[in-house]
Jmol script that loads the backbone (N, CA, C; Angstrom):
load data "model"
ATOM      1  N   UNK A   1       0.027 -18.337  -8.498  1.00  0.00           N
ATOM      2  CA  UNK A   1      -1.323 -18.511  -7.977  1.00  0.00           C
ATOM      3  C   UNK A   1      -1.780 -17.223  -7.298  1.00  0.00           C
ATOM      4  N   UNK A   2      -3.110 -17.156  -7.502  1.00  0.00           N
ATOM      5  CA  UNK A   2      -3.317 -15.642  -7.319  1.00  0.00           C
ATOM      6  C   UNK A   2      -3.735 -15.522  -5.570  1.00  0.00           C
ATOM      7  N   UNK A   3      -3.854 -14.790  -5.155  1.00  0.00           N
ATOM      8  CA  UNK A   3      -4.431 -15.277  -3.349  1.00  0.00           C
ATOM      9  C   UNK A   3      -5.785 -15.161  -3.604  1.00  0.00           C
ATOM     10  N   UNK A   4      -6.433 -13.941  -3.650  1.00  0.00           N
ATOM     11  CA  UNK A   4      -7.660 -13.463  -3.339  1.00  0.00           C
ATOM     12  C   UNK A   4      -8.764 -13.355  -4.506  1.00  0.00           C
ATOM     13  N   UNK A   5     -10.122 -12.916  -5.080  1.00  0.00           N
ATOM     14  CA  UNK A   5     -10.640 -12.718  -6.082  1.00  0.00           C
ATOM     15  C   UNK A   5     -10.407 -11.175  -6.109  1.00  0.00           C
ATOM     16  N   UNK A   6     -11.036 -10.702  -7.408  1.00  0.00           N
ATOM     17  CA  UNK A   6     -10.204  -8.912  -7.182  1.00  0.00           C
ATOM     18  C   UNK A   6     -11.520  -7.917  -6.211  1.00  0.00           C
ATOM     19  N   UNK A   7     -12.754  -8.689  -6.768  1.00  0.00           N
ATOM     20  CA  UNK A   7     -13.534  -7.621  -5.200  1.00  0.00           C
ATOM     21  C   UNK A   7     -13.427  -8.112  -3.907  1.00  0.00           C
ATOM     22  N   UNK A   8     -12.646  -9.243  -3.961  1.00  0.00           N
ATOM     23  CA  UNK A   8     -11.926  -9.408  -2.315  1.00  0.00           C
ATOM     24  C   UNK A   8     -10.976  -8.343  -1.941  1.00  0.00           C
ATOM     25  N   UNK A   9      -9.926  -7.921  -2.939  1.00  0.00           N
ATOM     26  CA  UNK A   9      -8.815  -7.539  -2.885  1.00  0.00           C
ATOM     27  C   UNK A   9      -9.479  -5.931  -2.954  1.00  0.00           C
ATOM     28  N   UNK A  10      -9.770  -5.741  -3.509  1.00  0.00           N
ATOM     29  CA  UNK A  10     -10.427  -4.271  -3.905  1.00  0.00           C
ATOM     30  C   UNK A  10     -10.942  -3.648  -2.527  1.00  0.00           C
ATOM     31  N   UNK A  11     -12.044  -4.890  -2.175  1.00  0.00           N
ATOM     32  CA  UNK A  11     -12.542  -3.974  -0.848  1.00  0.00           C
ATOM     33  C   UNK A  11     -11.449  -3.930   0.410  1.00  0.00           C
ATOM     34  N   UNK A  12     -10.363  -4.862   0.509  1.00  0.00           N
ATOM     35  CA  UNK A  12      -9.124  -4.381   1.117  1.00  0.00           C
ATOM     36  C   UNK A  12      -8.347  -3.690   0.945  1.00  0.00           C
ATOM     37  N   UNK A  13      -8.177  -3.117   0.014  1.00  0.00           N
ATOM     38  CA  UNK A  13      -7.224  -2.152  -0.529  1.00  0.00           C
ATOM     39  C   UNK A  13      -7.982  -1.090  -0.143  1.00  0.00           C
ATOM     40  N   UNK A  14      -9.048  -0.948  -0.154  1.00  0.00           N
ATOM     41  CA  UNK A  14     -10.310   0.676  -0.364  1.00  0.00           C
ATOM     42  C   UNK A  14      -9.930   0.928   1.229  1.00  0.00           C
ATOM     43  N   UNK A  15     -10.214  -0.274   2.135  1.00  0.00           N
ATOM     44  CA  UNK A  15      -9.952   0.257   3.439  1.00  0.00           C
ATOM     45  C   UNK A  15      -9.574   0.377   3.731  1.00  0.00           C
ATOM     46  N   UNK A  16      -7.813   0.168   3.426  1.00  0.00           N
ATOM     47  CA  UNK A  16      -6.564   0.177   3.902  1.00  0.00           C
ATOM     48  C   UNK A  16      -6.262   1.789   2.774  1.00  0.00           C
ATOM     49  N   UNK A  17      -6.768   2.099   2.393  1.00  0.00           N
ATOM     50  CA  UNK A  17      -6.429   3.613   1.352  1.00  0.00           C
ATOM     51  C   UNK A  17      -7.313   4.569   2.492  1.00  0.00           C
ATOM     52  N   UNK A  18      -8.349   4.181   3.021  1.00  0.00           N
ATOM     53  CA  UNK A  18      -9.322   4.905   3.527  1.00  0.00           C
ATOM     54  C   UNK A  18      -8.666   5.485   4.844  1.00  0.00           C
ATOM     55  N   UNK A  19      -7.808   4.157   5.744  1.00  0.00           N
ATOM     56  CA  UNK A  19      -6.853   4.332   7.114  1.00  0.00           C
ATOM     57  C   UNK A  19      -6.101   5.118   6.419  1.00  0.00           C
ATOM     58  N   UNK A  20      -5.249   4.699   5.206  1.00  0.00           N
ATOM     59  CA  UNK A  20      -3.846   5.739   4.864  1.00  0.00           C
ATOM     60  C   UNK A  20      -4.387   7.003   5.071  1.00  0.00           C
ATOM     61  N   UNK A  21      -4.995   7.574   4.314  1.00  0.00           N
ATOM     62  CA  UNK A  21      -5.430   8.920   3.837  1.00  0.00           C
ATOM     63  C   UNK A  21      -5.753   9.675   4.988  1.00  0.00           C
ATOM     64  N   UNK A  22      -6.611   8.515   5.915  1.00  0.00           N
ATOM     65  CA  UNK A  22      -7.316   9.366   7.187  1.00  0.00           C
ATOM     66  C   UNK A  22      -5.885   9.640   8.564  1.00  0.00           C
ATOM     67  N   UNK A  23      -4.671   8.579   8.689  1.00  0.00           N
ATOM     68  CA  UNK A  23      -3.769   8.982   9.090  1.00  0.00           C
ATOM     69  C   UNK A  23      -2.955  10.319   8.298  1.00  0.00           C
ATOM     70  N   UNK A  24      -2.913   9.987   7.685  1.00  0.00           N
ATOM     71  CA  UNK A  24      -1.996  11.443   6.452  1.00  0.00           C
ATOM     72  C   UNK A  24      -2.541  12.438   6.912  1.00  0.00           C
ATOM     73  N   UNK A  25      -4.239  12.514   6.584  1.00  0.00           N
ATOM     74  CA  UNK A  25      -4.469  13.864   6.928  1.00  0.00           C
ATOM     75  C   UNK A  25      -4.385  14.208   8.381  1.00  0.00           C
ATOM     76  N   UNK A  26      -4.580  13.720   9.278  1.00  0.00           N
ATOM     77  CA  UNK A  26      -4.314  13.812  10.444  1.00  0.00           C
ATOM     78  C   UNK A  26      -2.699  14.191  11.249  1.00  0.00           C
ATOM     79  N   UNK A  27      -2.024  14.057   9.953  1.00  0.00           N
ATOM     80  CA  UNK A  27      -0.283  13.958  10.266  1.00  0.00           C
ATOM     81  C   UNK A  27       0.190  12.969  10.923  1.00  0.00           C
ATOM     82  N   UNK A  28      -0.679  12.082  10.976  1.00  0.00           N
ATOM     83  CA  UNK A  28       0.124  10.785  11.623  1.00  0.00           C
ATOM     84  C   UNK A  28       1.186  10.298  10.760  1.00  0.00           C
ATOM     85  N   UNK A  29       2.094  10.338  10.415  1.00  0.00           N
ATOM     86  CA  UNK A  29       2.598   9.630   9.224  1.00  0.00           C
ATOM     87  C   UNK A  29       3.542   8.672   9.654  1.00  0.00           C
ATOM     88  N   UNK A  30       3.785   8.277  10.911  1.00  0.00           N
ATOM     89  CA  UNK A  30       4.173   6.814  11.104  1.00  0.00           C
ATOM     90  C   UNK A  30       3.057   5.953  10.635  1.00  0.00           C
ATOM     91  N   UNK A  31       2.082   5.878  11.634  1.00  0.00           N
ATOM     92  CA  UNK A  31       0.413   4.794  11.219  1.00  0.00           C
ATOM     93  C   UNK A  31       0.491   4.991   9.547  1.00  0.00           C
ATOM     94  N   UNK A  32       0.714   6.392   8.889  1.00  0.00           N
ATOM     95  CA  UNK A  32       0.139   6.035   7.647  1.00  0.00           C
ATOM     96  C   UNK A  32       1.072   5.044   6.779  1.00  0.00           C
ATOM     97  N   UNK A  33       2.717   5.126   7.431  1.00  0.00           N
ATOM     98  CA  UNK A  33       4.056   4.435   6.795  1.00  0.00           C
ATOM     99  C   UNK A  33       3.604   3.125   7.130  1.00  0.00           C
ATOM    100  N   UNK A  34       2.999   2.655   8.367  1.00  0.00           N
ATOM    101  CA  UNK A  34       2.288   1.617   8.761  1.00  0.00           C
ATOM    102  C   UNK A  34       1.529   1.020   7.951  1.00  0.00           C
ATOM    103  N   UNK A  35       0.576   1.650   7.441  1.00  0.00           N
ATOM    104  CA  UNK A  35      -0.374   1.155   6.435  1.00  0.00           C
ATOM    105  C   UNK A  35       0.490   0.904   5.059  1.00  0.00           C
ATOM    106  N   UNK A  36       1.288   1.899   4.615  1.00  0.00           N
ATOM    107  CA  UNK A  36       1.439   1.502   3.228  1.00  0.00           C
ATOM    108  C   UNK A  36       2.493   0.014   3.388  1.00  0.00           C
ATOM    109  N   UNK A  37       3.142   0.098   4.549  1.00  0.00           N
ATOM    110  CA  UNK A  37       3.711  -1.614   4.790  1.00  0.00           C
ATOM    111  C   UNK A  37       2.814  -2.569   4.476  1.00  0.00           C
ATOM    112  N   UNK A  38       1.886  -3.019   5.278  1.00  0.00           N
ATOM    113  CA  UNK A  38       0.231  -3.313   5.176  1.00  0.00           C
ATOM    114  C   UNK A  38      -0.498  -3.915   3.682  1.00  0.00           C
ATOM    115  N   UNK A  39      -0.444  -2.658   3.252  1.00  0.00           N
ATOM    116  CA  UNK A  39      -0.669  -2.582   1.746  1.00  0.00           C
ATOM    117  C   UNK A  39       0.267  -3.591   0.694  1.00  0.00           C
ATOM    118  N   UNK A  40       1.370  -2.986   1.095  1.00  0.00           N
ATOM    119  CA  UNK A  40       2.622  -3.713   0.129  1.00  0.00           C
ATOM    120  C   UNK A  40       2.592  -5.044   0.486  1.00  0.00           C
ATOM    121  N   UNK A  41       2.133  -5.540   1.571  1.00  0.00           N
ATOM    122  CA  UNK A  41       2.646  -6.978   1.666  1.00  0.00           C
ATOM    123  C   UNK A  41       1.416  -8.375   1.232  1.00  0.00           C
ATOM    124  N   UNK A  42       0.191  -7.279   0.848  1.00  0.00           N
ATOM    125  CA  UNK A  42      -1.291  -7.505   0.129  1.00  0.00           C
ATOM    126  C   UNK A  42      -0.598  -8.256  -1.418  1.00  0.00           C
ATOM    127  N   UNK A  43      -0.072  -7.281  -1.779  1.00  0.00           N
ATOM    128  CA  UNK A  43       0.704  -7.808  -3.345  1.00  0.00           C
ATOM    129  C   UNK A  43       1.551  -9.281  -3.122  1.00  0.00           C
ATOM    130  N   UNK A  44       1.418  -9.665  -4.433  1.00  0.00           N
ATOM    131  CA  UNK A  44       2.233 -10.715  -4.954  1.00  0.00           C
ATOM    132  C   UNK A  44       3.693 -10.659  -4.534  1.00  0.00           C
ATOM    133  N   UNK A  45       4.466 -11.500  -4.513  1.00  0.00           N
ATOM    134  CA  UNK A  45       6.158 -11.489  -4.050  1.00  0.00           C
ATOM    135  C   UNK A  45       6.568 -10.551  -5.771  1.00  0.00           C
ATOM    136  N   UNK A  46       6.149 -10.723  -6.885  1.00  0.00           N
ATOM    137  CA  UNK A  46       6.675 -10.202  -7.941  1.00  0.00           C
ATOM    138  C   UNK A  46       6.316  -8.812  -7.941  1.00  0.00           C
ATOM    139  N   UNK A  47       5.063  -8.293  -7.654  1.00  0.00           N
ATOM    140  CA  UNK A  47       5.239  -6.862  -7.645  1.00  0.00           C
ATOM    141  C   UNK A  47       5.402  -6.385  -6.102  1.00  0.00           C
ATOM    142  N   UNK A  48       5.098  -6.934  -5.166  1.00  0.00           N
ATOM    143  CA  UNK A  48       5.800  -5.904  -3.955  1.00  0.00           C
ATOM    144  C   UNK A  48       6.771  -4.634  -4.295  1.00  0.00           C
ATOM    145  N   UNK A  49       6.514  -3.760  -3.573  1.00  0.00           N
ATOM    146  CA  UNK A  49       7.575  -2.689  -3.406  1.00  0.00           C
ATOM    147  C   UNK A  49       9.048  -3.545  -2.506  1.00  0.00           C
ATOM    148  N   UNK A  50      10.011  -3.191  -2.542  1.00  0.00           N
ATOM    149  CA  UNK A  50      10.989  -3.466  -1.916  1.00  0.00           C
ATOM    150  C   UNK A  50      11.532  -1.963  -0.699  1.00  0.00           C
ATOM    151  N   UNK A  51      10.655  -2.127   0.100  1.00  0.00           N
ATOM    152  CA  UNK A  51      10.223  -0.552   0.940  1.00  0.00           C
ATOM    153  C   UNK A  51      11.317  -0.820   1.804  1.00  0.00           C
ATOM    154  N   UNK A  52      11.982   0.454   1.957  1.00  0.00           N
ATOM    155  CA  UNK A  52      13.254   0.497   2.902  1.00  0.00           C
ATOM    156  C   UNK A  52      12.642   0.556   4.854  1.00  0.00           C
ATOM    157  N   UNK A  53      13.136   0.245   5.750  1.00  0.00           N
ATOM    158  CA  UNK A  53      12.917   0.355   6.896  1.00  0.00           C
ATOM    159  C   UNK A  53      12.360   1.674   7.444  1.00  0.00           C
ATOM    160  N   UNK A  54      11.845   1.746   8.216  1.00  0.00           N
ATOM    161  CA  UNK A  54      11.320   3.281   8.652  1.00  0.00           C
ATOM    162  C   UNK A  54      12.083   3.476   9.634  1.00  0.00           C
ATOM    163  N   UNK A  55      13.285   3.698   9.972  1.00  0.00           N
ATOM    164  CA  UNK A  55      13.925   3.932  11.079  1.00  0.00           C
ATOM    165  C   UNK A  55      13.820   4.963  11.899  1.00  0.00           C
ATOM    166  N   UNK A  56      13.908   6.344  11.148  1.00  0.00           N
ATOM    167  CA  UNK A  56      13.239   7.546  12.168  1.00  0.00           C
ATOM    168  C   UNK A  56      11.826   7.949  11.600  1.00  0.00           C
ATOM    169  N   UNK A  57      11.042   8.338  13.039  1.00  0.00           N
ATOM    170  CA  UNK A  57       9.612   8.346  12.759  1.00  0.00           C
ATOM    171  C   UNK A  57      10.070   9.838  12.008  1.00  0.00           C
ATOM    172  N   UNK A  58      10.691  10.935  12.289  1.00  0.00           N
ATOM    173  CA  UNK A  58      10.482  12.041  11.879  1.00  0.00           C
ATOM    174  C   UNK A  58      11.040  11.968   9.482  1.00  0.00           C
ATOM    175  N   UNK A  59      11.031  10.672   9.231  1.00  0.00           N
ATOM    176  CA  UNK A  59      11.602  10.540   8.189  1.00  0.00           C
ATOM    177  C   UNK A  59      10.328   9.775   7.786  1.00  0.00           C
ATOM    178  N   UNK A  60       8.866   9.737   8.387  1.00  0.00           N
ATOM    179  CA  UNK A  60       7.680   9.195   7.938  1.00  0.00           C
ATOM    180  C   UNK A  60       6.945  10.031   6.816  1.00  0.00           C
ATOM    181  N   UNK A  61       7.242  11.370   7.035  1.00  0.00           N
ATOM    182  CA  UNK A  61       6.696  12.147   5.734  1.00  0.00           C
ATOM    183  C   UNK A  61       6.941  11.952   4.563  1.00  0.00           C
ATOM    184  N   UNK A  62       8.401  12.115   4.521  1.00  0.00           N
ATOM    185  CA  UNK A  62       9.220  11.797   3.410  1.00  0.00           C
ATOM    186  C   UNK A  62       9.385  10.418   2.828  1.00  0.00           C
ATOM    187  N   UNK A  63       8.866   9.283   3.444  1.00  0.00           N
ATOM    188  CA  UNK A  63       9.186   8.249   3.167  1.00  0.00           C
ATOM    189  C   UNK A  63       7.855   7.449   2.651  1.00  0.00           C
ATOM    190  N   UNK A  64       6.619   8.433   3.263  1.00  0.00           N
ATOM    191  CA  UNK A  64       5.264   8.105   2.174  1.00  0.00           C
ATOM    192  C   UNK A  64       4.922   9.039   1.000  1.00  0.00           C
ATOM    193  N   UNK A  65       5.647  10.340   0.314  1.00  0.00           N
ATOM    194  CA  UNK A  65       5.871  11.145  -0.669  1.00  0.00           C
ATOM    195  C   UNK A  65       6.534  10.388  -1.590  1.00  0.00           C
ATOM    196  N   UNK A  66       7.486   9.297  -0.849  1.00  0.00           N
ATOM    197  CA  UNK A  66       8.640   8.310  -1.835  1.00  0.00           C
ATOM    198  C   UNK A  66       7.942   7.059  -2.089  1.00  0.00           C
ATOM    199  N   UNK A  67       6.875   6.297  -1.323  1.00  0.00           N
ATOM    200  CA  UNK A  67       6.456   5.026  -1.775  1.00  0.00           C
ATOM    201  C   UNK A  67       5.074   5.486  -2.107  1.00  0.00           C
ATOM    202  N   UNK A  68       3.993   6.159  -1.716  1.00  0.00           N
ATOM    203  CA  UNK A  68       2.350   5.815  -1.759  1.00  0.00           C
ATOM    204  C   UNK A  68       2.569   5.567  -3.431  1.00  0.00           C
ATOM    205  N   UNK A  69       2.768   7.115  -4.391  1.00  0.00           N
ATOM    206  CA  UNK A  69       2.485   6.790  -5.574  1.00  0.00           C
ATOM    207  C   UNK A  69       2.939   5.145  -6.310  1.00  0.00           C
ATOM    208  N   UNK A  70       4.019   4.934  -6.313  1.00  0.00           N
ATOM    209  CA  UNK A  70       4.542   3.493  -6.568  1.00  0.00           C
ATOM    210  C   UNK A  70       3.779   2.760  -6.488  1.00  0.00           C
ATOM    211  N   UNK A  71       3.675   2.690  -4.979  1.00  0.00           N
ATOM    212  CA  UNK A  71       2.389   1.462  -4.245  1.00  0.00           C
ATOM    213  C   UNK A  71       1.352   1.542  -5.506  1.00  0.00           C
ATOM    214  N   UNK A  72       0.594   2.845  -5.454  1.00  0.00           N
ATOM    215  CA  UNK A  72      -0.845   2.852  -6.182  1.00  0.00           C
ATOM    216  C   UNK A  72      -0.438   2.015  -7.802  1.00  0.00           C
ATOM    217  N   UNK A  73       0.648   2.312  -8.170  1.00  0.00           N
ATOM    218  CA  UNK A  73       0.595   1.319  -9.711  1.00  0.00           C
ATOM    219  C   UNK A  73       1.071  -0.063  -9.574  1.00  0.00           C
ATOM    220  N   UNK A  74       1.465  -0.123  -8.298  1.00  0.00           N
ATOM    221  CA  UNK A  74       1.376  -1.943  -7.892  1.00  0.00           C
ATOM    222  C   UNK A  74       0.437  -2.659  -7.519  1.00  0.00           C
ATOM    223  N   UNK A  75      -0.238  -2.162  -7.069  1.00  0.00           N
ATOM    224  CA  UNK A  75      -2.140  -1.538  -6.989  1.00  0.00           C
ATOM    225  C   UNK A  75      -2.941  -1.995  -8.140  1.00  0.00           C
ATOM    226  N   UNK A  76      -2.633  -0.711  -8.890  1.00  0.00           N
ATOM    227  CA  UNK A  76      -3.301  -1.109 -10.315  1.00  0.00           C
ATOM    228  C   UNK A  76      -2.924  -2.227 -11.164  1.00  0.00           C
ATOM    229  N   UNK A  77      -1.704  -2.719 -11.249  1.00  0.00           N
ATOM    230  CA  UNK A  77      -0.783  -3.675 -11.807  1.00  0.00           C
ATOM    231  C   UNK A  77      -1.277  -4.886 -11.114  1.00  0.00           C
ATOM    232  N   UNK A  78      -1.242  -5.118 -10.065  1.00  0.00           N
ATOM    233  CA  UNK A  78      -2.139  -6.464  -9.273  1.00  0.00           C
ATOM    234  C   UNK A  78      -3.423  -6.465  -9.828  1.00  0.00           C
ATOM    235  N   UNK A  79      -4.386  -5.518  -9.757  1.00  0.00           N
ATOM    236  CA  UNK A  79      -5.981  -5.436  -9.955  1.00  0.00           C
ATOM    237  C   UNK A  79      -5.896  -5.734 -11.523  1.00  0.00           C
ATOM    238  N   UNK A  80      -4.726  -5.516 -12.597  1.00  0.00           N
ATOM    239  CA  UNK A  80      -5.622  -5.692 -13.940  1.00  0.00           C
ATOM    240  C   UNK A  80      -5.054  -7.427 -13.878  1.00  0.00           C
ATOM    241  N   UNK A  81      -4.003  -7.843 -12.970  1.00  0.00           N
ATOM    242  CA  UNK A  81      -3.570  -9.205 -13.440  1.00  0.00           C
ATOM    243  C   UNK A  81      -4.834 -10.227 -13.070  1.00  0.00           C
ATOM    244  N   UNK A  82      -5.231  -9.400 -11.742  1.00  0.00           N
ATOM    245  CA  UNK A  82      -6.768 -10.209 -11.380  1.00  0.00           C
ATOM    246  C   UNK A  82      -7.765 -10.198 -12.510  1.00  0.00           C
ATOM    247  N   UNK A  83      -8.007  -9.016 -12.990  1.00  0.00           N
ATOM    248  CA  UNK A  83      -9.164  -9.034 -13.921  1.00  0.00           C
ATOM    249  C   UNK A  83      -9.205 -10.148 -15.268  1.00  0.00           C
ATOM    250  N   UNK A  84      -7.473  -9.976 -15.636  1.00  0.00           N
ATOM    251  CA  UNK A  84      -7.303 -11.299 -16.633  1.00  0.00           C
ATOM    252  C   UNK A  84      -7.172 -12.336 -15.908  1.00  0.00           C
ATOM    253  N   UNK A  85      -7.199 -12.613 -15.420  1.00  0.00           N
ATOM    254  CA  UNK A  85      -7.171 -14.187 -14.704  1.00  0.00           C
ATOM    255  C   UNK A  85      -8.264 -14.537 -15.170  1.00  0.00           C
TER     256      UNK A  85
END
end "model"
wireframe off; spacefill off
backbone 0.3
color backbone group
């Protein structure tokens, strides 16, 4: 069962990409590891990421270089299952 319709989901995702990006550029990259948690837990139990713990903040750079892209095709992979629905 699906949760949301996809321009429900869409305009949550846009704003939650809009926080990521605007933490990133800012170098926040805990808040932005924050968000992509956020994000991931938007998805279905079948595509979720299976995102490892953020244990040291100084391992926040490296640890959104390793999930954002992923995220974005779980992203896209959710949005076309909506569109066929």
């Amino acid at each position: 069962m699906l949760s949301m319709p996809l321009q429900e989901f869409n305009a949550l995702i846009d704003k939650m990409t809009l926080a990521f990006e605007y933490a990133e550029n800012l170098g926040q990259y805990v808040d932005a590891a924050k968000i992509l948690f956020q994000m991931n837990e938007e998805l279905p139990d079948d595509i979720q990421l299976n995102l490892e713990e953020l244990e040291n903040p100084d391992s926040a750079k490296s640890f959104i270089t390793q999930y954002s892209s992923e995220l974005k095709f779980a992203i896209v992979e959710y949005r076309q299952r909506l569109m066929n629905y």
